[in-house]
Each structure stands twice: as structure tokens, then as C-alpha cells.
C-alpha positions in Angstrom: 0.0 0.0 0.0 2.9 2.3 0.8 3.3 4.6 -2.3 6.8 6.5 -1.7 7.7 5.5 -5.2 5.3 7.7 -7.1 6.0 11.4 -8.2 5.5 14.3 -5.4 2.4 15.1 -6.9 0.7 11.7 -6.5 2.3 10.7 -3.6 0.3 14.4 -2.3 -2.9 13.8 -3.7 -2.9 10.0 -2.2 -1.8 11.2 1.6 -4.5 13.9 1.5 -7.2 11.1 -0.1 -5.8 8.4 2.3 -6.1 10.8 5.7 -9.4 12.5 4.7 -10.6 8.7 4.6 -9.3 7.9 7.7 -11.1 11.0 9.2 -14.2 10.1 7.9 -13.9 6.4 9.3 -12.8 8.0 12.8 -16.2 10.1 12.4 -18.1 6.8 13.3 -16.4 5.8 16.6 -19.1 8.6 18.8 -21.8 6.0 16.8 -20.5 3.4 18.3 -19.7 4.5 21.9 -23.4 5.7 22.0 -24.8 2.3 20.3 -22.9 -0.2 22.4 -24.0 0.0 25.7 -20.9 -1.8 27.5 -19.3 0.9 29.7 -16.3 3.2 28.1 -13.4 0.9 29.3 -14.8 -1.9 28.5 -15.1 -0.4 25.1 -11.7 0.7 24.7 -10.5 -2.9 25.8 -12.5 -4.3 23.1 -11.7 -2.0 20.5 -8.0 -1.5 21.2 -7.8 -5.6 21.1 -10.0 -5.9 17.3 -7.9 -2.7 16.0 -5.0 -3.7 16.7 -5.7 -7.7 15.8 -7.5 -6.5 12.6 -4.4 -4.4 11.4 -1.8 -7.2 12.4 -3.9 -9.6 10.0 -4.1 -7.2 6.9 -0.1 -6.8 7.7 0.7 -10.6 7.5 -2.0 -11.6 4.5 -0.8 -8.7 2.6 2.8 -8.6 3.3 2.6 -4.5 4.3 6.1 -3.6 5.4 7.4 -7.3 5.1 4.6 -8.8 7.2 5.3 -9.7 10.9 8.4 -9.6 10.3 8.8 -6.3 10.5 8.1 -6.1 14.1 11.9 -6.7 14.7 12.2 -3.5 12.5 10.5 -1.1 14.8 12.7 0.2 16.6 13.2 2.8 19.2 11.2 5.3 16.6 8.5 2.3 16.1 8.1 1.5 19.4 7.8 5.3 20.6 5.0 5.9 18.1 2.8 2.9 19.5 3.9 4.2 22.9 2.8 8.1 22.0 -0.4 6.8 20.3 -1.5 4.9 23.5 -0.6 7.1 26.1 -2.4 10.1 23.6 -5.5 7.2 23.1 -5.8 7.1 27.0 -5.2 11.1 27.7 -8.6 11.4 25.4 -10.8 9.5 27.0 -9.7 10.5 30.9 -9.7 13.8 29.5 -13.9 13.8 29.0 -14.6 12.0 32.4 -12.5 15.3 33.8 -13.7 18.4 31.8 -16.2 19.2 28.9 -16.5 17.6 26.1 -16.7 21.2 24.4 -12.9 21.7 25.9 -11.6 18.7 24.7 -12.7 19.3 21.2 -11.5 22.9 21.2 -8.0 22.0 22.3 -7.9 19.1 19.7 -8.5 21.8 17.1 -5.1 23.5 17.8 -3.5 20.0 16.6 -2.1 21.5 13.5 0.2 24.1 15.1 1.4 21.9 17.2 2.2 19.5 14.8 3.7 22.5 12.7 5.8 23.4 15.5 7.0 19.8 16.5 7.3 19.2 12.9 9.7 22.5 12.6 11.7 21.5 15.7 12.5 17.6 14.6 12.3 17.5 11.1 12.8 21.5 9.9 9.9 21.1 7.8 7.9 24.8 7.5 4.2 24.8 7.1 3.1 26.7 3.9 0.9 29.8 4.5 -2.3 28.4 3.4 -1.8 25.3 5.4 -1.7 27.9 8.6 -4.7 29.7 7.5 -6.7 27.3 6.7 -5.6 25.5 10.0 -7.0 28.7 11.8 -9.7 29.0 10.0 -10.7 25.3 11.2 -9.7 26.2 14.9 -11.9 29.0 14.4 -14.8 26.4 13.2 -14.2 24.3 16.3 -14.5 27.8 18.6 -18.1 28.1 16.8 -19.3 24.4 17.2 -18.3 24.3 20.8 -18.5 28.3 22.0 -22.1 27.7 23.6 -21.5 24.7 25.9 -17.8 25.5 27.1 -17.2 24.8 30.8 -14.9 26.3 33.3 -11.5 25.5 33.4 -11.0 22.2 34.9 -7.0 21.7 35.2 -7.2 17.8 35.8 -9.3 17.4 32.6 -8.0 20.3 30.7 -3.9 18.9 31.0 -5.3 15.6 29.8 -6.4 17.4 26.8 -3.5 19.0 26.0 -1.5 15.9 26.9 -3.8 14.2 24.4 -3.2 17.0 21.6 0.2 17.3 22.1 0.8 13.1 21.8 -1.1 13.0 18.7 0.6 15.9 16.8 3.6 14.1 18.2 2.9 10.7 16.8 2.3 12.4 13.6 5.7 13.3 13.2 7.2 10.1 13.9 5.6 8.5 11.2 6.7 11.6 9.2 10.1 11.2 9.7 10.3 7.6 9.9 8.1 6.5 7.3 10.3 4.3 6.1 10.0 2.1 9.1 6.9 -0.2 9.4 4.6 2.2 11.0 1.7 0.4 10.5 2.6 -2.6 12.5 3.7 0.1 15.2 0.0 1.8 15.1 -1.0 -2.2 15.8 0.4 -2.0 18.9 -0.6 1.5 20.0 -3.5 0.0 20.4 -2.6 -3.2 21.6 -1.4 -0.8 24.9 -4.4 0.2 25.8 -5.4 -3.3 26.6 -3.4 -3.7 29.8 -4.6 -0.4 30.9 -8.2 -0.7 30.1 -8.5 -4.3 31.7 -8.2 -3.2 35.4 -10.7 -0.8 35.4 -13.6 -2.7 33.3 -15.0 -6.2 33.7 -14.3 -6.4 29.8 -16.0 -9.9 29.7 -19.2 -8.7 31.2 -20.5 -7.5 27.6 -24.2 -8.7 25.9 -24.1 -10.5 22.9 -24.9 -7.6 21.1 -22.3 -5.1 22.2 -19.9 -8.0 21.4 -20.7 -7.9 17.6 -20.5 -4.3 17.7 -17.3 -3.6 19.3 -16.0 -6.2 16.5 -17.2 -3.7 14.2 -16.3 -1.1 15.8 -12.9 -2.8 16.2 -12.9 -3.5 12.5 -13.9 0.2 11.5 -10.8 2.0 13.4 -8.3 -0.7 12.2 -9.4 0.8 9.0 -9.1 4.5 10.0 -5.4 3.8 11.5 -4.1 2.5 8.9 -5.3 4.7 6.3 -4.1 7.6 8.8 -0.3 5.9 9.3 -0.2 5.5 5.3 -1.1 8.9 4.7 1.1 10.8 7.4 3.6 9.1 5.2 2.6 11.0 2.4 2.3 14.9 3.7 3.9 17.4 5.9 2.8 17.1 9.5 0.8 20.0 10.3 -1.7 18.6 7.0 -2.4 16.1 8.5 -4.7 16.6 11.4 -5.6 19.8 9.4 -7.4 17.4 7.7 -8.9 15.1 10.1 -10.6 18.5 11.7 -13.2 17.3 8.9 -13.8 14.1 11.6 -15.6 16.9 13.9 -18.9 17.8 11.7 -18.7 14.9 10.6 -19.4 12.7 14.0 -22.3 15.3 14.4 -23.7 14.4 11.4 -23.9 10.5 12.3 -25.3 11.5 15.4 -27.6 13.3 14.4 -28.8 11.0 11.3 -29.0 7.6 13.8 -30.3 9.4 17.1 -32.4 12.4 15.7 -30.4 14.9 17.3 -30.9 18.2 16.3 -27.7 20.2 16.8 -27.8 24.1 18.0 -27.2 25.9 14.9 -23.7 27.2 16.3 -22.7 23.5 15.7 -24.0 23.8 11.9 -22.1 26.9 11.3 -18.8 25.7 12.8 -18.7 23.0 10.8 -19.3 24.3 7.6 -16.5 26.8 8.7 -14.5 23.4 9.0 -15.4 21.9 6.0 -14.9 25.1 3.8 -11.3 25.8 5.2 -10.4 22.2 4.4 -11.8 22.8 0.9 -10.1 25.7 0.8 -6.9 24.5 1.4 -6.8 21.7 -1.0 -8.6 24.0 -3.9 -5.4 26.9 -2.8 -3.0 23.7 -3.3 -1.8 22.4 0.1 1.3 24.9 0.3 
């Protein structure tokens, strides 16, 4: 699946087709934490195990990055990324049992600077102009959607956020700069991390038939989303790529509100076609 052999132009066009996928595949996971009705760690511990199963499987039957056998090519920079992913995985969701859910979402929006900057710092690679106005443009969506139902500051919950924001911008540069190792067997295992974690504070086994078929799905469906992520961080500068993925925000609305009948305020439609336009914007301006 990797593509680094095609021309710049391609290789572009396919990250930015590959992450928006991904995005759109991580749009389903509030669907599914509002469907199944197993409690949220019990979820995780289910989905972390199908993910990173589900990936491991595609890696060996398709031979991506060698197979298994590129486990033993990880590396300190393979390992770190699973590591970064997991511990970013886990900041998320003690972030919303500690502070709004408004909060959370805000301070996810200011992913692509921080990418930008971390990018800048380890790999000297400058985000175009366009890519930092349409990034603003999208934090400035995000400050719509959620401006009516912020909350006070709550430190606990509002650290975990940032610790959350900051991990994934950082895992986003690994696989930048080490694309060449097999990062997709390393996203495997950043969910494979949460497992342990999870298991201690869930009765994981304790699950109804139907939440069991589910969080297979639901397993299934973000196996998908991180590997299409992980290929297309490949592919484009850093601070691009969670540019992009702000398109996951209206779009996990939308689901919502299609399966549950839930109206949202119109602050929440506004924002996200603020979203959605600076994304289009940025790829009609041409991703510099």
C-alpha cells in the first residue's frame, strides 16, 4: 500500500485522499460509543484488542512492510510511536470523564500548530501559508461548534487534553520522519497498549451478545481508520495532517444526528461548515 515511489504530486494527492478517509472512518467511533452500551473501558479494551488484531492480520495476508516480520524493524522510533499513540489514546478519554467535552474538542483543534511546531523542531519542515490559515480558519470552526457549551477551566481534565493534543501531533511526526519504518505494524500496537490499561478498570467480559458484535465492528472500522491515517502521514507534511482530520468533527455530528435524531444548535452547523470550507479551501489553494 505504501506509495513513496510515485511522483511528489501523487504521492500528495494520495496522503491527503488516504487521511481524509481515515477521518471520515474516525467520524463513526461517537456511533459506536453511543450504540454499544458496555461501559467506556470496556469499550476501549475491546476495541484496542479488534484494531490492533484486525491491522496485524491485513499486515501478514498482505505482506505490508514485510509482514510480521517487521516487528523486529520497529525500533526505538516504532516503538515510541505505538507508545505516543496509546498514552495520547488514553489522555482522550480521561480527558472527558474530567472536563467538557466542548474543551476537549476545542483544544484538539489546535493540533495542526502543534504538529507544525513539532514538525519544525525535529524535522525543519515549514508549514506553507495556506496550510496555517486554513488550520486557523478550522480552529476557528471548532470555537463556533463548541463556543455555547464550554465549561470552566478544569485543570485535571483540561492537562489531559493538552496531553492528548500534544501526543497525537507528536505521533504524527514520527511517522513523518520515519516513514520508512513499518509504522503500520507500530500503530498495531498502540492499540494493543491500551489493553493492559483498560482491563483493570472494566469487567471487559461482562458485555451482551450484542455489544460483542459491535465492538468487533467497531474494532474493525478504526483498524481501517489507523491504517489509512499511518499511510497517509507518510505521504504529507505534518501540520496537513490533522488539518485534515478536523473534517472528523462535523462529521461525527452528522452521524449522530442521522442515527439518534439529534438536532444540533445551529452554532454546531455553522462551525462545521467553517471546518469543511477551510479544508476545501486548502486543498482548492493547493496544500502549500
Amino acid at each position: 500500500m505504501t506509495t513513496l515511489a510515485q511522483s511528489p504530486l501523487t504521492n500528495t494527492r494520495t496522503g491527503v485522499v488516504l487521511v481524509a478517509a481515515s477521518a471520515l472512518a474516525w467520524s463513526l467511533a461517537p456511533w459506536f460509543t453511543r450504540t454499544i452500551e458496555a461501559d467506556i473501558w470496556a469499550v476501549q479494551f475491546w476495541r484496542a484488542i479488534w484494531a490492533g488484531l484486525f491491522i496485524l492480520a491485513y499486515v501478514d495476508l498482505r505482506k505490508v512492510e514485510g509482514g510480521l516480520s517487521g516487528i523486529a524493524r520497529l525500533g526505538v522510533p516504532g516503538w515510541a510511536a505505538a507508545v505516543v499513540g496509546a498514552a495520547a489514546t488514553i489522555c482522550f478519554l480521561a480527558a472527558f470523564r474530567h472536563t467538557v467535552a466542548a474543551n476537549v474538542v476545542l483544544m484538539y483543534a489546535t493540533a495542526p500548530f502543534v504538529a507544525a511546531g513539532l514538525a519544525w523542531l525535529m524535522m525543519r519542515e515549514q508549514p506553507g501559508r495556506v496550510t496555517l490559515l486554513a488550520s486557523l480558519c478550522a480552529l476557528g470552526g471548532a470555537a463556533i461548534m463548541v463556543g455555547g457549551s464550554l465549561g470552566g477551566v478544569n485543570l485535571t481534565g483540561d492537562l489531559l487534553a493538552m496531553a492528548m493534543t500534544v501526543g497525537m501531533a507528536l505521533m504524527t511526526v514520527i511517522v513523518r520522519k520515519y516513514r520508512a519504518l513499518p509504522m503500520v505494524i507500530a500503530m498495531a500496537f498502540a492499540a494493543l497498549l491500551i489493553v493492559p490499561v483498560a482491563w483493570p478498570l472494566t469487567d471487559p467480559f461482562a458485555v451482551s451478545a450484542r455489544d460483542f458484535w459491535l465492538l468487533i465492528a467497531f474494532g474493525a472500522v478504526q483498524a481501517v481508520a489507523i491504517t489509512l491515517l499511518t499511510e497517509g502521514t507518510r505521504l504529507i507534511p505534518a501540520a496537513q495532517v490533522p488539518l485534515i482530520g478536523t473534517i472528523e468533527i462535523p462529521f461525527a455530528v452528522f452521524w449522530i444526528w442521522l442515527a439518534f435524531g439529534e438536532v444540533p444548535p445551529p452554532a454546531t452547523f455553522a462551525g462545521g461548515a467553517v471546518i469543511l470550507a477551510a479544508v476545501l479551501w486548502y486543498l482548492h489553494a493547493g496544500k502549500t
